[in-house]
HTML snippet that shows the backbone in 3Dmol.js (N, CA, C, O; Angstrom):
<script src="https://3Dmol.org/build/3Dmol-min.js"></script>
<div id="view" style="width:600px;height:400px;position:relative"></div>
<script>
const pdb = `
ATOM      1  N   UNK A   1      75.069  78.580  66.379  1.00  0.00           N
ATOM      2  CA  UNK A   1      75.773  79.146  67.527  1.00  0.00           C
ATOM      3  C   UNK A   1      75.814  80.667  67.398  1.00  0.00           C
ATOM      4  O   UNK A   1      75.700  81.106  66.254  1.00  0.00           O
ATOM      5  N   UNK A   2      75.959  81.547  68.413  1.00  0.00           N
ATOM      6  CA  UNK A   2      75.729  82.857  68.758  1.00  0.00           C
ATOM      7  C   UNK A   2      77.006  83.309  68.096  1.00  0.00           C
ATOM      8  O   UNK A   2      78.103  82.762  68.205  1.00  0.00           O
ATOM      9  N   UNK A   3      76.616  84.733  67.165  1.00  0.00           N
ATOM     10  CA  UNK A   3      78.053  85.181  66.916  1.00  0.00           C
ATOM     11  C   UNK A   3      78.648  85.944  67.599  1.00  0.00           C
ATOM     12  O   UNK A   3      77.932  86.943  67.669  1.00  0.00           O
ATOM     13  N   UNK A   4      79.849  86.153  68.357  1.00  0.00           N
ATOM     14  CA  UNK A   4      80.643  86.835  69.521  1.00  0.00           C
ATOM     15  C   UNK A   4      81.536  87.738  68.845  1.00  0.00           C
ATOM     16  O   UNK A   4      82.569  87.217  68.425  1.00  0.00           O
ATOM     17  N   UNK A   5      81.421  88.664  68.693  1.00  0.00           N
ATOM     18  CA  UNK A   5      82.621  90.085  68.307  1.00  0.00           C
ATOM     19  C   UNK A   5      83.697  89.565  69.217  1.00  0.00           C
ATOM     20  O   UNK A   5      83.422  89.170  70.351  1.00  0.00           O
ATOM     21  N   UNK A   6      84.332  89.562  68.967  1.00  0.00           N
ATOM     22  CA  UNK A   6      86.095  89.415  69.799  1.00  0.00           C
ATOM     23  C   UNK A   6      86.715  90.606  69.753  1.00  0.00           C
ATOM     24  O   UNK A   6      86.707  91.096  68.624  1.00  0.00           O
ATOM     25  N   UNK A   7      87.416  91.443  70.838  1.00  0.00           N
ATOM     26  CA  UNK A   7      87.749  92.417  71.227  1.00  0.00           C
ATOM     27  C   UNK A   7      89.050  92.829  69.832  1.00  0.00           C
ATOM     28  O   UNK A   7      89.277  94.004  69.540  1.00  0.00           O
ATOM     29  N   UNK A   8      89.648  91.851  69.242  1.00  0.00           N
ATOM     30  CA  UNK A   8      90.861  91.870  68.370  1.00  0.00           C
ATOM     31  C   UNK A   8      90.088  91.857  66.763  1.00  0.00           C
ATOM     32  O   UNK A   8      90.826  91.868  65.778  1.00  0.00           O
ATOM     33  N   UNK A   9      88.823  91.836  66.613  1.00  0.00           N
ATOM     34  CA  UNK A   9      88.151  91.663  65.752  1.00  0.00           C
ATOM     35  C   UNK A   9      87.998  93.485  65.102  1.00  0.00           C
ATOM     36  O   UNK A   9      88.075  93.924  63.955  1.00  0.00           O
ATOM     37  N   UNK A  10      87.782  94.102  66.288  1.00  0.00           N
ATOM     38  CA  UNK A  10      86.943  95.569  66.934  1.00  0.00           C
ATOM     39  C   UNK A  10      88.527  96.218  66.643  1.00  0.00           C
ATOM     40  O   UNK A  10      88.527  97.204  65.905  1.00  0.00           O
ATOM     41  N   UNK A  11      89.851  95.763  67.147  1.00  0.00           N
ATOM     42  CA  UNK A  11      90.520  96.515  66.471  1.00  0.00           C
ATOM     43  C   UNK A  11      91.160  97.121  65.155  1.00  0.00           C
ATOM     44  O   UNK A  11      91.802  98.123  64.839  1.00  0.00           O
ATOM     45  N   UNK A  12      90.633  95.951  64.536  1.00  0.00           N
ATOM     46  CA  UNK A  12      90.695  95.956  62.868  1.00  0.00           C
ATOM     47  C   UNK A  12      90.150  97.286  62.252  1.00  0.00           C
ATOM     48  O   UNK A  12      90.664  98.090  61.475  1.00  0.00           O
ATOM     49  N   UNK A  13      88.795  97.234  62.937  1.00  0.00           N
ATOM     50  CA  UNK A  13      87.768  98.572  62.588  1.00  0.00           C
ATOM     51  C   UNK A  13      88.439  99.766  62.356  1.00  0.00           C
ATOM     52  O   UNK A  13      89.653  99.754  62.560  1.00  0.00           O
ATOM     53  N   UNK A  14      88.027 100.577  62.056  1.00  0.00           N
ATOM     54  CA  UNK A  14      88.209 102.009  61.598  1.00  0.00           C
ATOM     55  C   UNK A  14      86.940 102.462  62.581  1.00  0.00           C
ATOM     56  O   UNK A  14      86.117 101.620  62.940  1.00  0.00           O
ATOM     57  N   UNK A  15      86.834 104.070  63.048  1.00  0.00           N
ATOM     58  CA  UNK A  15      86.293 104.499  63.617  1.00  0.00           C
ATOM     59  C   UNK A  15      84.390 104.358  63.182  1.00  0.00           C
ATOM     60  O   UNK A  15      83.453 104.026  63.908  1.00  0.00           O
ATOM     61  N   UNK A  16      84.412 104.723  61.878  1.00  0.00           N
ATOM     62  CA  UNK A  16      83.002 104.578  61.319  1.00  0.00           C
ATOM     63  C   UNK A  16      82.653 103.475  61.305  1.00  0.00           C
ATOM     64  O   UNK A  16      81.472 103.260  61.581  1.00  0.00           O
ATOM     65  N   UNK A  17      83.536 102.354  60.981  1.00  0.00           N
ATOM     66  CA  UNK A  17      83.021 101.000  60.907  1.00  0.00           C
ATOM     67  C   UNK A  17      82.714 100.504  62.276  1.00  0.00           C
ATOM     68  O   UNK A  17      81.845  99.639  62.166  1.00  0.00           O
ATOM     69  N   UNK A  18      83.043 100.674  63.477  1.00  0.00           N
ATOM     70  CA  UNK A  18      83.082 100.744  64.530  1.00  0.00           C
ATOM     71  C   UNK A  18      81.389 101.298  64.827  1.00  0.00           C
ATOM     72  O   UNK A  18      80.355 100.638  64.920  1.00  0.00           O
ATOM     73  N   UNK A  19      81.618 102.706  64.918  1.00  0.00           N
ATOM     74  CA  UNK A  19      80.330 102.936  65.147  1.00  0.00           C
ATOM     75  C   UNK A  19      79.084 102.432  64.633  1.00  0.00           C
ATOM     76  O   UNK A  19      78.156 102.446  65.442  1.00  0.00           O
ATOM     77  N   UNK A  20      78.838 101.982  63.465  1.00  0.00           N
ATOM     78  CA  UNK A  20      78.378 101.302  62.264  1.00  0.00           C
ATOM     79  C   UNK A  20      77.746  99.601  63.005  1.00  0.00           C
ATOM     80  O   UNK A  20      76.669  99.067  62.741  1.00  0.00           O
ATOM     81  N   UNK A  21      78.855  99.070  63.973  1.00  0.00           N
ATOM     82  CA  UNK A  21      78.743  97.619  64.007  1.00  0.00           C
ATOM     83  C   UNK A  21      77.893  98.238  65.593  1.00  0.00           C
ATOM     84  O   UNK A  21      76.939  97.576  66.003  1.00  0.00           O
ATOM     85  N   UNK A  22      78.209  99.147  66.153  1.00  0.00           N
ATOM     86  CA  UNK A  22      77.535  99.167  67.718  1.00  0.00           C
ATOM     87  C   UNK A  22      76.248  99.710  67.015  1.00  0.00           C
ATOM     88  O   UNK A  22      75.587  99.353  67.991  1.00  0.00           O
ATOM     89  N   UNK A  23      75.272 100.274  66.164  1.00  0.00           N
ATOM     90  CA  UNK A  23      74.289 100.752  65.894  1.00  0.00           C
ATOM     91  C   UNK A  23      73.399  99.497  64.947  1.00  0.00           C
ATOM     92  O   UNK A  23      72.203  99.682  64.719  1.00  0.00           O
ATOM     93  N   UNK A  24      74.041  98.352  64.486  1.00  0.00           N
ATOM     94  CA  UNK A  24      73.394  97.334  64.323  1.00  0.00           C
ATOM     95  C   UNK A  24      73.634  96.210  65.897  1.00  0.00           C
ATOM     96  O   UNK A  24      73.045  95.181  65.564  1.00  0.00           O
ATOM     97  N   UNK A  25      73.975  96.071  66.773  1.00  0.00           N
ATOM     98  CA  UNK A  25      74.421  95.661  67.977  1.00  0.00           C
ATOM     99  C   UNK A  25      73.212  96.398  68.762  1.00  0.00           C
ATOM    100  O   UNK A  25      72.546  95.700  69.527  1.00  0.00           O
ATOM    101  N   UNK A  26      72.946  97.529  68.642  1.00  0.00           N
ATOM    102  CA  UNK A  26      71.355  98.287  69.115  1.00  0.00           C
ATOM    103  C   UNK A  26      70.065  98.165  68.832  1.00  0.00           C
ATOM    104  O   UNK A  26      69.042  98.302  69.503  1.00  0.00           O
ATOM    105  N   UNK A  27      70.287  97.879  67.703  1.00  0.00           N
ATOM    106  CA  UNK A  27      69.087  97.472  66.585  1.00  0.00           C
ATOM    107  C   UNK A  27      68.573  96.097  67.521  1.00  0.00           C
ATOM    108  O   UNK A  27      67.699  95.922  68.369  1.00  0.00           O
ATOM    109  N   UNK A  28      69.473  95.358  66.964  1.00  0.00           N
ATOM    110  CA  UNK A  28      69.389  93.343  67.127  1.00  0.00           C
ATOM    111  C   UNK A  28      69.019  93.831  68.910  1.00  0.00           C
ATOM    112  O   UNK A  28      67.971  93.453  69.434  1.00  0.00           O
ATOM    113  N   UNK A  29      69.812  94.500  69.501  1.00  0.00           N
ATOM    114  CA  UNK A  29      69.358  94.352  71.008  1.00  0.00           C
ATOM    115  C   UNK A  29      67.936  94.316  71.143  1.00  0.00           C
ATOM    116  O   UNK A  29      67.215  93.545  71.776  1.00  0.00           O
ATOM    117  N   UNK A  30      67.582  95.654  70.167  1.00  0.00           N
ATOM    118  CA  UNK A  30      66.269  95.958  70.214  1.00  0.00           C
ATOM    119  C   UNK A  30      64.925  95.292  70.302  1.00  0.00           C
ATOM    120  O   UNK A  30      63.928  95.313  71.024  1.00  0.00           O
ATOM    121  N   UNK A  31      65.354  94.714  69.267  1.00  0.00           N
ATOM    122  CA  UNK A  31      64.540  93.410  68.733  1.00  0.00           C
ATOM    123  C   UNK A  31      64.304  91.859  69.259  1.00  0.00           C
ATOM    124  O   UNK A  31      63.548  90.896  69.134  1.00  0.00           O
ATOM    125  N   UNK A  32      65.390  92.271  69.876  1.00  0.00           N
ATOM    126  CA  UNK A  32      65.183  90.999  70.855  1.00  0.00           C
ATOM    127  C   UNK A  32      64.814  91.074  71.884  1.00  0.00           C
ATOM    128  O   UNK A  32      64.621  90.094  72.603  1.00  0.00           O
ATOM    129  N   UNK A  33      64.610  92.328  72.237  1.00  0.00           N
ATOM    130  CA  UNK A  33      63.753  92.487  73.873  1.00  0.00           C
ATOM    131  C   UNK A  33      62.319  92.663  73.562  1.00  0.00           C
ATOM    132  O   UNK A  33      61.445  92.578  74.424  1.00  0.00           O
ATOM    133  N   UNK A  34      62.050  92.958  72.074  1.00  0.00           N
ATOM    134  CA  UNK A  34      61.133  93.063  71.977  1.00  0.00           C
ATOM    135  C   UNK A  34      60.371  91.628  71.390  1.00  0.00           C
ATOM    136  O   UNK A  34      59.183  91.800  71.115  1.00  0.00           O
ATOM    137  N   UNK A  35      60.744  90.653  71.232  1.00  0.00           N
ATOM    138  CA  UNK A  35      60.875  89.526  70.742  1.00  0.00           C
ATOM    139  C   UNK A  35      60.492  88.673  72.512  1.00  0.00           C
ATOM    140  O   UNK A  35      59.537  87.968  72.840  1.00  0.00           O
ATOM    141  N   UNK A  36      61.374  89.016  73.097  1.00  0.00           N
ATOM    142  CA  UNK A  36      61.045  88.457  74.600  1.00  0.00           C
ATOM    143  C   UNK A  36      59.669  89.152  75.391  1.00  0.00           C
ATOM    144  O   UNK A  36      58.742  88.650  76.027  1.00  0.00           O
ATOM    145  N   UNK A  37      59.854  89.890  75.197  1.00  0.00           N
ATOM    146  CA  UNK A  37      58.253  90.900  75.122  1.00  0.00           C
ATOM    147  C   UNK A  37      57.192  90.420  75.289  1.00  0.00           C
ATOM    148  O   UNK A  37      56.448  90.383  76.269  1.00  0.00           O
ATOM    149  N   UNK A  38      57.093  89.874  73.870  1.00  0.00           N
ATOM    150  CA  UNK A  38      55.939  89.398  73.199  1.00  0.00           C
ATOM    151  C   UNK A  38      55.713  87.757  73.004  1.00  0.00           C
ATOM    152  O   UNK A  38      54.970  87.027  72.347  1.00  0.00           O
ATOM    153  N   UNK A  39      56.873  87.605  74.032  1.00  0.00           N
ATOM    154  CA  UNK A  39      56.609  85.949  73.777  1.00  0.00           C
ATOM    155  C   UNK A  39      57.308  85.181  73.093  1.00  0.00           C
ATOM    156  O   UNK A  39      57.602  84.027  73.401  1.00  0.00           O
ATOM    157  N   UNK A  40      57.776  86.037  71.653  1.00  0.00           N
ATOM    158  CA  UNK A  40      58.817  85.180  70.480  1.00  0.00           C
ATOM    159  C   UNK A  40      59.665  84.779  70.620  1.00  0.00           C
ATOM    160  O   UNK A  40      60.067  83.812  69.973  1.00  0.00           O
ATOM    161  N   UNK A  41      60.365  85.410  71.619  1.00  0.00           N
ATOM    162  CA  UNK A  41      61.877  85.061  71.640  1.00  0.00           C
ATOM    163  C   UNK A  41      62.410  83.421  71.792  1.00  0.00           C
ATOM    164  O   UNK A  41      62.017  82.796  72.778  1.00  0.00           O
ATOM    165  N   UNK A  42      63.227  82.807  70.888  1.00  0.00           N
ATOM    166  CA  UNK A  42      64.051  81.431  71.216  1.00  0.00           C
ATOM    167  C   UNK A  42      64.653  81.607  71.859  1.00  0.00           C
ATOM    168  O   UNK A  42      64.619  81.301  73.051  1.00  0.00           O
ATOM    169  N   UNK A  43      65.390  82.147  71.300  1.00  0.00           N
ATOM    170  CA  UNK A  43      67.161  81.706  72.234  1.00  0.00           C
ATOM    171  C   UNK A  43      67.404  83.806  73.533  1.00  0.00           C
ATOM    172  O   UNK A  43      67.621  84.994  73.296  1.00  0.00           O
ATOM    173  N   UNK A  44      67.175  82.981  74.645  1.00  0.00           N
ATOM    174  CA  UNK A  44      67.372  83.964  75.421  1.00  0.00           C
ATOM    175  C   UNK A  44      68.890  84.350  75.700  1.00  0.00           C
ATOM    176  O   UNK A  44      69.211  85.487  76.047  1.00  0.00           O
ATOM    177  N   UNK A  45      69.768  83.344  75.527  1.00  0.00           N
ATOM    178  CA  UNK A  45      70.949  83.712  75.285  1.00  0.00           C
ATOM    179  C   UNK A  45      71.965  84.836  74.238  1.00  0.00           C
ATOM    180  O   UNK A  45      73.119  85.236  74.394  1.00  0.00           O
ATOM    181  N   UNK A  46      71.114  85.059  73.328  1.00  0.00           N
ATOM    182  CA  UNK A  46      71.787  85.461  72.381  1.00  0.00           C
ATOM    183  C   UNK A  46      71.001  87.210  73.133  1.00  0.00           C
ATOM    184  O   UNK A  46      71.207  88.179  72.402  1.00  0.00           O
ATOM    185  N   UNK A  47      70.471  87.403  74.011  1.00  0.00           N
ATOM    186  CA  UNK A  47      69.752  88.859  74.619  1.00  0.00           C
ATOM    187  C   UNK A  47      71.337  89.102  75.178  1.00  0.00           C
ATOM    188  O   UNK A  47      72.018  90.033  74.751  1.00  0.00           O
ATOM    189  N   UNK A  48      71.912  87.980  76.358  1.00  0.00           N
ATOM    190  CA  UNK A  48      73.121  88.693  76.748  1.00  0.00           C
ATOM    191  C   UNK A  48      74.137  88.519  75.601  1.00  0.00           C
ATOM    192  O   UNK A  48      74.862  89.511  75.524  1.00  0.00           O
ATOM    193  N   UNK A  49      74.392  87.662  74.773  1.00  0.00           N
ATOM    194  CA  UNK A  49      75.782  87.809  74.406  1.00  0.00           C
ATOM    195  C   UNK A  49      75.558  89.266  73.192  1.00  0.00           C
ATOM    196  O   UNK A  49      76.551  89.641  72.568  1.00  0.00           O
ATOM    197  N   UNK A  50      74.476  89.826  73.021  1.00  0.00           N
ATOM    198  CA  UNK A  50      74.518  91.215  72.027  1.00  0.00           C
ATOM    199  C   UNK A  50      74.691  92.469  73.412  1.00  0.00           C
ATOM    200  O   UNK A  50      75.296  93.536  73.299  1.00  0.00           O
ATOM    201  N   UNK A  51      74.233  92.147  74.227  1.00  0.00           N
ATOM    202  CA  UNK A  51      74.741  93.200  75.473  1.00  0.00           C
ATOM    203  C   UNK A  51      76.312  93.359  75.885  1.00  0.00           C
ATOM    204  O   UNK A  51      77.009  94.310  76.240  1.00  0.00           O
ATOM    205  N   UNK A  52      76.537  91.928  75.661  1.00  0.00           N
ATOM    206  CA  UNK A  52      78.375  91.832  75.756  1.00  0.00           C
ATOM    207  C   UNK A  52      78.990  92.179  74.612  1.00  0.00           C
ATOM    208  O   UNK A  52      80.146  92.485  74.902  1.00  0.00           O
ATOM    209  N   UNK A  53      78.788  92.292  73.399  1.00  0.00           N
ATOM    210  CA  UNK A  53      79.135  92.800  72.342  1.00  0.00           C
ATOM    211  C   UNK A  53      78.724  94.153  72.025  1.00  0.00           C
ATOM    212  O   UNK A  53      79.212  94.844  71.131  1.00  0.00           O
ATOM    213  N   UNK A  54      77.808  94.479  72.804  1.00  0.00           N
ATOM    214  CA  UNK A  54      77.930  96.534  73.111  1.00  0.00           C
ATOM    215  C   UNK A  54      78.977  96.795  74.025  1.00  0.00           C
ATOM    216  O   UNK A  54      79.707  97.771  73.855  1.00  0.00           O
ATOM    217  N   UNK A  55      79.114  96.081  74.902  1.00  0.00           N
ATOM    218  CA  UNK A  55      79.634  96.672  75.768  1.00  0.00           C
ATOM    219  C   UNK A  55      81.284  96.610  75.508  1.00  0.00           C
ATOM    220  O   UNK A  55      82.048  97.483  75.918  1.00  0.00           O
ATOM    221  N   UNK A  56      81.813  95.121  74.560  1.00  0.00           N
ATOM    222  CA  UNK A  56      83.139  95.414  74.433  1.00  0.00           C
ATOM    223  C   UNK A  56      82.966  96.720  72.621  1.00  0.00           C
ATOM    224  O   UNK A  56      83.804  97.238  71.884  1.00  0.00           O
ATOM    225  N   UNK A  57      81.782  96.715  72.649  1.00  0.00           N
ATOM    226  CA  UNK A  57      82.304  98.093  71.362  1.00  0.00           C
ATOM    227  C   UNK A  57      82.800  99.199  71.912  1.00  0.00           C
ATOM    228  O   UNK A  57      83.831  99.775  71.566  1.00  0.00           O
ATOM    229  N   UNK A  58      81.608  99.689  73.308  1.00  0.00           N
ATOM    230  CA  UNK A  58      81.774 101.073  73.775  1.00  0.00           C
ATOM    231  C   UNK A  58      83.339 100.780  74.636  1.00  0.00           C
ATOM    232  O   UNK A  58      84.015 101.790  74.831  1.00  0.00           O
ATOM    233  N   UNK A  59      83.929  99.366  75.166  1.00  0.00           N
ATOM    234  CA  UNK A  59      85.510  99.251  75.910  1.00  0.00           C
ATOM    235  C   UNK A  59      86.257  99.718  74.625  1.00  0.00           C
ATOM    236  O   UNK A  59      86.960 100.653  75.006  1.00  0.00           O
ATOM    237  N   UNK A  60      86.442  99.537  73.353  1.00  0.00           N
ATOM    238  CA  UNK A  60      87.265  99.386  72.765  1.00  0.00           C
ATOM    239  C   UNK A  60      87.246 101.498  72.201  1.00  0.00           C
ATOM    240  O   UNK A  60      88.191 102.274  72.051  1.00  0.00           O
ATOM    241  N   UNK A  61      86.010 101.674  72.082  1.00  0.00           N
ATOM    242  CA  UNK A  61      85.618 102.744  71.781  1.00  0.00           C
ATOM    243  C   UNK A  61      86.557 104.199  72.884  1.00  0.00           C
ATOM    244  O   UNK A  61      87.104 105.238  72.515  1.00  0.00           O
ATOM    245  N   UNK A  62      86.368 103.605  74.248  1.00  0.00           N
ATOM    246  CA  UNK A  62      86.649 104.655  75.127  1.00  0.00           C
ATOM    247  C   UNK A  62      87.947 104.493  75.353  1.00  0.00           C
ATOM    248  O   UNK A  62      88.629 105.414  75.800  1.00  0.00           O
ATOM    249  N   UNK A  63      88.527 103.090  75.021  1.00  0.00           N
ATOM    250  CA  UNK A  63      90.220 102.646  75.192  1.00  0.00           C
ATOM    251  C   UNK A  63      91.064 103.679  73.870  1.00  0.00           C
ATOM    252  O   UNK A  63      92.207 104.092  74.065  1.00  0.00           O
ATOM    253  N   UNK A  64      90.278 103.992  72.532  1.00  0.00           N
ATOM    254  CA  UNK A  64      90.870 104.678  71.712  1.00  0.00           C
ATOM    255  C   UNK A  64      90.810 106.449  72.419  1.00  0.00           C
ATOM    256  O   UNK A  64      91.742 107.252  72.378  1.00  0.00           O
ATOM    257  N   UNK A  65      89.617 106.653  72.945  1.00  0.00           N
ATOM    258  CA  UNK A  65      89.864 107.665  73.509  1.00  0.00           C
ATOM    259  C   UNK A  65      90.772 107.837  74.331  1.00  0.00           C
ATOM    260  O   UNK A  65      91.131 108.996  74.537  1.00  0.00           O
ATOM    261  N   UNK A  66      91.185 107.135  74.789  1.00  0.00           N
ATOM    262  CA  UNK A  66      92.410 107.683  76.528  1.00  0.00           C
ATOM    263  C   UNK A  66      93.737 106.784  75.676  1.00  0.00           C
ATOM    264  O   UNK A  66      94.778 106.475  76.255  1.00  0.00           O
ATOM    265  N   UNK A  67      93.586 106.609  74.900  1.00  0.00           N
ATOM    266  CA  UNK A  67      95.214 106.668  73.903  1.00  0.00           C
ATOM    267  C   UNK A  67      95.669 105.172  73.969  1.00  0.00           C
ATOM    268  O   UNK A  67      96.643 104.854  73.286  1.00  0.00           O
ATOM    269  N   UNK A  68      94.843 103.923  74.985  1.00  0.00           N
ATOM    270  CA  UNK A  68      95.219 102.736  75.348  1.00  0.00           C
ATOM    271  C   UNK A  68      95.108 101.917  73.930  1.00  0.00           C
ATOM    272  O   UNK A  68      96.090 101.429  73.372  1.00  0.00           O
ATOM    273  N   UNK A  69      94.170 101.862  73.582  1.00  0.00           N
ATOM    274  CA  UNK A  69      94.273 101.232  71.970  1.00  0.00           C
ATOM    275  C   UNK A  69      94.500 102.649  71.033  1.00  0.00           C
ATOM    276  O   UNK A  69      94.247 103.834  71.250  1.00  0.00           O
ATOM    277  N   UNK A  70      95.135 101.881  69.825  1.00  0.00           N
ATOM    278  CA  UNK A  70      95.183 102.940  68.376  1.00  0.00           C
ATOM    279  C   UNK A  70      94.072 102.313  67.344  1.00  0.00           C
ATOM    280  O   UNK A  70      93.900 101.102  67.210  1.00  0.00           O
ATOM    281  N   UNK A  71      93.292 103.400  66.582  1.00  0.00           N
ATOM    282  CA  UNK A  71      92.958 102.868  65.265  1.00  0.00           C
ATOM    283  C   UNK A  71      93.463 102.623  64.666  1.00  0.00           C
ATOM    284  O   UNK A  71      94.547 103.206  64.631  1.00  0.00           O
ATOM    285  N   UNK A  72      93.176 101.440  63.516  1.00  0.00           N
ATOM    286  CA  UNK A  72      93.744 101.644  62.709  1.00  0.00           C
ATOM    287  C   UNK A  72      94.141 102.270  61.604  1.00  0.00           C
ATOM    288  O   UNK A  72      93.264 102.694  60.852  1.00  0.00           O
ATOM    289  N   UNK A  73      95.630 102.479  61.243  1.00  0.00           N
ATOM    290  CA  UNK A  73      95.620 103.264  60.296  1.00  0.00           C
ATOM    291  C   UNK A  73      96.547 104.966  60.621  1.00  0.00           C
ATOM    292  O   UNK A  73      97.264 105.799  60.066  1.00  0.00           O
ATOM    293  N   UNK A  74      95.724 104.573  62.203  1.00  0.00           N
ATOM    294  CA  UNK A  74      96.735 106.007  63.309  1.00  0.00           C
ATOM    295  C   UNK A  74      97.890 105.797  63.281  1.00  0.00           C
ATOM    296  O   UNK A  74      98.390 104.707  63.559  1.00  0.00           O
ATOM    297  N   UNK A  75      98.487 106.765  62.952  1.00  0.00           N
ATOM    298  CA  UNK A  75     100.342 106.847  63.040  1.00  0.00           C
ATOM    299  C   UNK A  75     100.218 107.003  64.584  1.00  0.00           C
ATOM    300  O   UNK A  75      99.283 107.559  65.160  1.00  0.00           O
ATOM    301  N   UNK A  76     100.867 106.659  64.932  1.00  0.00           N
ATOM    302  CA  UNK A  76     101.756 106.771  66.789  1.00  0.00           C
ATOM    303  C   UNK A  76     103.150 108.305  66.521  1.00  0.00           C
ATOM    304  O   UNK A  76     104.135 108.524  65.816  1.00  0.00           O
ATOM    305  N   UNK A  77     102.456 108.904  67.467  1.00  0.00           N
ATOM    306  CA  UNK A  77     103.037 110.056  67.872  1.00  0.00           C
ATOM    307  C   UNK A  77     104.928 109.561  68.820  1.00  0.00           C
ATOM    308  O   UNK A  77     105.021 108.503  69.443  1.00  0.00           O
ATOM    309  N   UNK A  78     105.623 110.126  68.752  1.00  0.00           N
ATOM    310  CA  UNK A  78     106.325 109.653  69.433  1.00  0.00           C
ATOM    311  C   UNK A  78     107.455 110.934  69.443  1.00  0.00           C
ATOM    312  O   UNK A  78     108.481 110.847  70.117  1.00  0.00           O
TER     313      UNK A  78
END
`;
const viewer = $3Dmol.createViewer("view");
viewer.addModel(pdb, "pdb");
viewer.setStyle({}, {cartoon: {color: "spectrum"}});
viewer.zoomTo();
viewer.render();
</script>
């Protein structure tokens, strides 16, 4: 079965580790379009669920920017 990042998974992360998991999430994308490409590809499913797992990296990514999620580890200003 396909492995699914869960949005509560992504908050655990630390910023580097974060970036770290979306640059193997690019890679695997990579490879699998290129895999469909050429014919190889099995499982065409697993093309979207690594597109949905970029896309909740860069949600969780831009939610720390505008202050909606905290990293962890961030003290809260108050």
């Amino acid at each position: 079965m396909a492995n699914v990042i869960h949005a509560h998974e992504l908050d655990e992360l630390n910023d580097v580790d974060l970036e770290a998991k979306l640059r193997e999430a690019k890679e695997e994308l990579f490879n699998l379009r290129f895999q469909a490409a050429t014919g190889q590809l099995e499982s065409h499913g697993r093309l979207r669920t690594v597109k949905k797992d970029i896309a909740r990296i860069y949600t969780v990514v831009r939610e720390r920017e505008l202050g909606i999620r905290t990293a962890p580890g961030a003290e809260e200003e108050n």
